[in-house]
Each structure stands twice: as C-alpha cells, then as structure tokens.
N, C-alpha and C positions, 0 to 999 in steps of 0.2 A: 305199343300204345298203352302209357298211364291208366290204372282204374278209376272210375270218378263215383264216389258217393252221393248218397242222395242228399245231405245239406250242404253240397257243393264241394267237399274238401277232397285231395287227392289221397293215396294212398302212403306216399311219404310224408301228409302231418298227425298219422295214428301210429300209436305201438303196434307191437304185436299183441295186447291184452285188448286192443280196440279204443282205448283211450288216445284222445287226442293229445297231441306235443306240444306241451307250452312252450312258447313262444320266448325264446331271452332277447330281456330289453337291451337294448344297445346303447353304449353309454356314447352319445356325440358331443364332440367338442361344442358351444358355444362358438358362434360365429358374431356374435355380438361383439364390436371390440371393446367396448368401454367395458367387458367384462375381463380384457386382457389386456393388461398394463406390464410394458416393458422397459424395463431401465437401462435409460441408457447411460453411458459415461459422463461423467460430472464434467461439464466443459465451465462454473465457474457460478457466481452468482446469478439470481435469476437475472431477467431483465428488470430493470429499474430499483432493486435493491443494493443498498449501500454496503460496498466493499470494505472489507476490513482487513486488517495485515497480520499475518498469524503471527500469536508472540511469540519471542524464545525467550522459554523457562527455563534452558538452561545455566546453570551455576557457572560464572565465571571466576579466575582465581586473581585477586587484585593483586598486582605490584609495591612489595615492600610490606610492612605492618601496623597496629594500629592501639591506641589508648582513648578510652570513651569515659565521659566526664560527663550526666545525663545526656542533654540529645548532642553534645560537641563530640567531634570526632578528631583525635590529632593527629597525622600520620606521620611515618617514617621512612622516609626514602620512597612515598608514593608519588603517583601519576594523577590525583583526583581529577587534575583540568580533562587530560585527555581519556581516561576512562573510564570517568563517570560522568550524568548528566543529571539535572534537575528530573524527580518522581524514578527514577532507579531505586532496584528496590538492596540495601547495605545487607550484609549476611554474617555475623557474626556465632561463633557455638559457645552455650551456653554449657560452661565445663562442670556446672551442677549437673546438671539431666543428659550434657554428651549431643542435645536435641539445638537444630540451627534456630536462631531470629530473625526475623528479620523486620527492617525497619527502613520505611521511605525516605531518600534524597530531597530534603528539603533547600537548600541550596547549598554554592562551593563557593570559597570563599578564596583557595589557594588549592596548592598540589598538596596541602601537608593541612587543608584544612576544611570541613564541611558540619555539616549542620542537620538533624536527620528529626525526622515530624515526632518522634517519641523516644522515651529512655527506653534500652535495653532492662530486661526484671533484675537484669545479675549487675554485682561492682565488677569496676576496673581490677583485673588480673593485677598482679604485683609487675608483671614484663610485659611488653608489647605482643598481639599475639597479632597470626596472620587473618582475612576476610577473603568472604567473596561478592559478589555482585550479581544481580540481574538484570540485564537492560529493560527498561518500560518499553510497550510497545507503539511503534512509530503512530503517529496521528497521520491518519491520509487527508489530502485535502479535499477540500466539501468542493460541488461543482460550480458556485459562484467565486470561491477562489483562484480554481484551474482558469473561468471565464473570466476575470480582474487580470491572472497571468497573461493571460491571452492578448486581451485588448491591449494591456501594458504594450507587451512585446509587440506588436502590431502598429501600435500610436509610437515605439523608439524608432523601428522598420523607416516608418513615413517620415519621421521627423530626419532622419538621417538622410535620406533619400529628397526632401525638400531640403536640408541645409538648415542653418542655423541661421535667426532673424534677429536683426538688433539695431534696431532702430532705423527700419526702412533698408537696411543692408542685409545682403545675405553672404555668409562664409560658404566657400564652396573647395574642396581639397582639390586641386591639380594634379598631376603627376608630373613630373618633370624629366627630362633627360638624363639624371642619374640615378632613377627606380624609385627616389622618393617623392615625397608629396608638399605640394604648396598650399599656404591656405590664402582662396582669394577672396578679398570682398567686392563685392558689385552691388552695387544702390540698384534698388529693386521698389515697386509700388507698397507700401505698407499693407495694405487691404486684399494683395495676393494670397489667394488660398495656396494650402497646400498643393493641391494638385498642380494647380500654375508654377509654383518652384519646382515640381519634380519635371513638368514639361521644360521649363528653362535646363535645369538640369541636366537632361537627353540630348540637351542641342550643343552638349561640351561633353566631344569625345574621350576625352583623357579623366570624367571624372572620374573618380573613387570609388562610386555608389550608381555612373548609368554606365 
C-alpha cells in the first residue's frame, strides 16, 4: 500500500529531496478541425469559376523562311494558312543581340503572306532567314454560348424529326426497297405544331428519323 501525505499527494509525485515533481505539460493535438486543413488533390476549378485552357508557350519551328518589310511578312515555301492563325504570336532572332521577338498575328492574307501588329527593332537580313511561332491560347466558350449550341442542336433534332414545312406540305424521307431513301410530300394543316408532325411522322414505319 502507497504512502499518502498530508496535502493529499502520493509518494511517486516527490523526489527524493522531498520536493514535489512537476508536472510536464502534454502537448494535445487540437481536435478542433477548422484548425486542421487538409489538401486534397486538385480535381479542377472551383465550382462556378470560369475555366480557362492552359496555353502552350512552346516555340514552334515554321515551315520554310522568311523577309520582313515593317509589320509585312513575305514567305518562302511557307504554310501560313495552315500553321498560323490570327493573335499567334511570329518569333523571329534578332541577329543584333542573338535575343528572339516576337510579334502578334495580325492577319493572313496567303501561305506566302501575313501581316503582324508591330515592326521587328532590326532591318530585313540581306537572305531569307528561318521563324518560329506560338500558338494563342484557345478561347473557351462562355456558357450562354454552349446554351445557343445546345438549343440550336435541339431546335435541328425536332426540326428533322417534324420534317420540313413548305407551304402546308411536309417533306418526309421514305426508305425504299433498294436501302435508299424517298422524299415524300404529304399536304398536311399549316398551323401543325411541331409535335403533331413528329406524331404523323411515328405513324410511318419506314421513316428516316421515327
């Protein structure tokens, strides 16, 4: 049996000099969580913020070469149509400083011909020299656009699926006994909604679109 002191303490919280043992404070985690923040994997933008398309800044090397005349550009055996676009940014080395320029795609006019928002600091080299490029980064579309796309696609859907109306007649595609297709016209009520030509539409097995 433990010895007990008279201001209550046992015998293991004093030394051997009779002084009592302090006490170490114990360091406890925080159970609070909003003091512990965990990150997790980026799964993309937040919700409701506007995506953007990450650019490539990489250098590409243009097809063929080139003589610049302030912002004119005149190529030689190039491809401008197909690998450049309008706001690309042109890359030319300035053989002063060895250091690139560059200068935006203001428009094309030909494969051997473009137009660029500013002159180069440096003249035209005495020969044609080589370029490279940067592609601009794509514009995403905004979501009243995607929603324009949508109802478009949506309003061609029904409109195909009702037939085409032309003057109280509707065109309707057949199929016929050799895999192809007929177009029939059938006089129909002018004042038919859509929905009524798609129901006429269902009640002709062979068409196209029910």
């Amino acid at each position: 049996m433990g010895l007990t002191f008279k201001n209550g303490g046992k015998a293991s919280d004093y030394n051997s000099d009779g002084k009592k043992k302090k006490k170490k404070k114990s360091h406890k985690k925080s159970k609070d969580p909003s003091k512990h923040v965990v990150s997790s994997p980026s799964s993309g933008a937040p919700s409701g913020a506007s995506q953007t398309q990450p650019a490539d800044m990489s250098q590409r090397k243009g097809t063929g070469s080139v003589l610049h005349s302030s912002t004119i550009v005149t190529g030689i055996d190039t491809r401008f149509l197909s690998e450049l676009s309008q706001g690309d940014a042109f890359v030319l080395r300035n053989p002063s400083t060895g250091k690139d320029e560059l200068r935006v795609v203001r428009f094309i006019t030909s494969d051997q011909a473009l137009a660029l928002s500013s002159a180069f600091s440096f003249p035209c080299p005495s020969s044609s020299s080589s370029f490279k490029y940067v592609k601009a980064p794509k514009k995403l579309k905004s979501a009243s656009e995607l929603q324009a796309e949508s109802t478009a696609k949506f309003n061609d859907t029904i409109d195909k699926a009702a037939g085409t109306t032309n003057g109280g007649k509707v065109e309707i595609r057949i199929k016929n006994s050799g895999g192809g297709y007929n177009i029939v016209q059938q006089a129909v009520d002018p004042e038919m909604s859509r929905e009524e030509l798609v129901n006429l539409r269902a009640s002709k097995k062979s068409d196209r679109y029910c």
